[in-house]
Backbone as CSV, one residue per row, in Angstrom:
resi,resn,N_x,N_y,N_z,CA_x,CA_y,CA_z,C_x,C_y,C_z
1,UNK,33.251,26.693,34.008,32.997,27.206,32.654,33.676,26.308,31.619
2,UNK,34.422,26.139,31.988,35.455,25.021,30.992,34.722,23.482,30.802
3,UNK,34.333,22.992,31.955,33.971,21.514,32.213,32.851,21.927,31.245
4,UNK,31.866,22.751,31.275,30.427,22.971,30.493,30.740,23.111,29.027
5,UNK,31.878,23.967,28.396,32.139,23.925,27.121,32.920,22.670,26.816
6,UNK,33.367,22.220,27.824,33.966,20.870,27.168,32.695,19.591,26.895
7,UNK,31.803,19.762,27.512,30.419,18.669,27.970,29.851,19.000,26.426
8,UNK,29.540,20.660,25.923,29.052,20.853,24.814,30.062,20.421,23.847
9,UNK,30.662,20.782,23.614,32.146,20.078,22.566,31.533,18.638,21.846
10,UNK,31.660,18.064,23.150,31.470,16.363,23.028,30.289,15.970,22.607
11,UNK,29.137,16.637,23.071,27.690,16.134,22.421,27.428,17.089,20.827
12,UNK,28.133,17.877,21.178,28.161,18.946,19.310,28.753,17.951,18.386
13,UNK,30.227,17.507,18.796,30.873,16.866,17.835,30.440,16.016,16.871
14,UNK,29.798,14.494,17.640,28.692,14.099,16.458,28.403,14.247,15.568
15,UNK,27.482,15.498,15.879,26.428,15.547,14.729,27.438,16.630,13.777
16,UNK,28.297,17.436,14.269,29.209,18.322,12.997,29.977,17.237,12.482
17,UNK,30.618,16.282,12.837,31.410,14.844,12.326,30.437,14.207,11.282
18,UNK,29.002,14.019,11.978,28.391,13.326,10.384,27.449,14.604,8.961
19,UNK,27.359,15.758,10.156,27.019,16.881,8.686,28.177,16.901,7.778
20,UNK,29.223,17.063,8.199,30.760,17.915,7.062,30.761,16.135,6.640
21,UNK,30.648,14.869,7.194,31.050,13.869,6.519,30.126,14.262,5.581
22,UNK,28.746,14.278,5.565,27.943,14.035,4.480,28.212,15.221,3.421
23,UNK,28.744,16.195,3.857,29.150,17.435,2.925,30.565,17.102,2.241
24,UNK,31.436,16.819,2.737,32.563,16.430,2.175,33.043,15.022,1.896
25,UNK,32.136,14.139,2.576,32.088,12.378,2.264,33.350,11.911,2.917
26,UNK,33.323,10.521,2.701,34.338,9.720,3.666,35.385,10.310,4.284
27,UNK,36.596,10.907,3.784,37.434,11.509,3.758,37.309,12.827,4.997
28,UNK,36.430,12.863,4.773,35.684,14.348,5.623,35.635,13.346,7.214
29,UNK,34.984,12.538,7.481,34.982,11.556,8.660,35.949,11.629,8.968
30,UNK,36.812,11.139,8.478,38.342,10.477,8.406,39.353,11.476,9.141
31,UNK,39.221,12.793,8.362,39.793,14.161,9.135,39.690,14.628,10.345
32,UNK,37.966,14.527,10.515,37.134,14.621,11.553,37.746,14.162,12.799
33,UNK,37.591,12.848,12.203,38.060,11.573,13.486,39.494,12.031,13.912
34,UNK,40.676,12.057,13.117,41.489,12.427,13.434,42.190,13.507,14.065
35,UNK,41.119,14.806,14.179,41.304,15.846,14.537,40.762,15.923,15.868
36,UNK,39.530,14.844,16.049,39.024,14.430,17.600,40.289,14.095,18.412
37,UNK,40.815,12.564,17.709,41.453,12.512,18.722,42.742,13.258,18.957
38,UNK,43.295,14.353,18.467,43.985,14.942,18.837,43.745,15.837,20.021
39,UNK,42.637,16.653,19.636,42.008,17.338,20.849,41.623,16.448,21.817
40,UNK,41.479,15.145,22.173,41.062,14.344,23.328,42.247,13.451,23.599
């Protein structure tokens, strides 16, 4: 159950990383990114 929400996580992330970029702009990426690699 875990391995499957982690598999979705990773292919979700993407595309929520470039919607909120385009909603909140560069800065928004930037957070994004940084908040990835914390969780990874």
């Amino acid at each position: 159950m875990q391995a499957k929400a982690h598999v979705l996580l990773v292919r979700l992330l993407p595309k929520l990383v470039r919607a909120t970029g385009a909603v909140r702009g560069e800065i928004g990426v930037g957070v994004d990114r940084v908040a990835m690699d914390e969780l990874l």
